[in-house]
N, C-alpha and C positions, 0 to 999 in steps of 0.2 A: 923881679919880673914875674909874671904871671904866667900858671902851664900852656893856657892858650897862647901867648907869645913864642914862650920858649917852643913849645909845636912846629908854630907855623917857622921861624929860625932855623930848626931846624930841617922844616921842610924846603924850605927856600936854598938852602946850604948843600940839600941833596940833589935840588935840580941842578943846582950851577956846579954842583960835578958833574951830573950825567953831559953840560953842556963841557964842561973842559974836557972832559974824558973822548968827546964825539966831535971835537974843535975839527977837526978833518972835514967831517960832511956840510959844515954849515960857514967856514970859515969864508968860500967866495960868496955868500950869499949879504952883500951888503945890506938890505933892508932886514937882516938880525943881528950884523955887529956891532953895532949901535947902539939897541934894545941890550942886546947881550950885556955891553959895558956899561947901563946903566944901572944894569938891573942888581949887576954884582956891584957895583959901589953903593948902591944904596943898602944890600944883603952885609956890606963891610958895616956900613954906616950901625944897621941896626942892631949889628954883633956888639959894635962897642958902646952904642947908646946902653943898651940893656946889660953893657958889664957894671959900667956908673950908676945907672942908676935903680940897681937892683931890682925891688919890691914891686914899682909901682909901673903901672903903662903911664905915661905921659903925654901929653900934644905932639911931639917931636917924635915919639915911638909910632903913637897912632898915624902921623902924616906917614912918615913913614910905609908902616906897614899898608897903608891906602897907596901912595906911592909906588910901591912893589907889585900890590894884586894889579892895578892898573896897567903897568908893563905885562906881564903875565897874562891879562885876559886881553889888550890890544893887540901885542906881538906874538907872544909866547904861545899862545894858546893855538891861533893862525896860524902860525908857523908850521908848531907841531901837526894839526889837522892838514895839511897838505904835504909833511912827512909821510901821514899813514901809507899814501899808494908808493913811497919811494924806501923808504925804510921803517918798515912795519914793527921789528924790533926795538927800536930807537921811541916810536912811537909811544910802545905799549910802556914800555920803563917811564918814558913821562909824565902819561894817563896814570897807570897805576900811583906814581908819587904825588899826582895832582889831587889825585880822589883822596890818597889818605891823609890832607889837610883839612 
């Protein structure tokens, strides 16, 4: 797999802690647990695609990772932006890990 992959893996790996870590604040909010559960099956998905098949990105990595930014800029991104006026901390940990992707 390729550093740009492994990056963004790992970027993806760190927001879906800050969301398990913050599961309290967003957990009644039904229009993100659903994004949420996708988002981390596909972040599983592309943990184990990229242990198989080392080297290269693939079609399956790449859908994938298009897959991902999509959730992320549909739900993820929304969400978080109408966090900023309720939890302004929560917020800036997510921006902050979003920008360093």
């Amino acid at each position: 797999m390729d550093r740009t992959t492994i990056n963004q893996l790992e970027t993806y790996k760190a927001i879906e802690a800050v969301c398990v870590e913050n599961h309290s604040i967003w957990t009644n909010v039904k229009e993100f647990r659903g994004p949420f559960s996708r988002f981390a099956l596909k972040v599983a998905q592309l943990d184990l695609l990229s242990e198989k098949d080392g080297s290269s990105l693939n079609p399956r990595l790449e859908n994938l990772i298009r897959d991902i930014e999509q959730i992320l800029k549909t739900h993820f991104d929304r969400y978080f932006d109408y966090l900023q006026q309720k939890n302004s901390e929560l917020y800036q940990v997510y921006n902050h890990i979003r920008r360093s992707s």
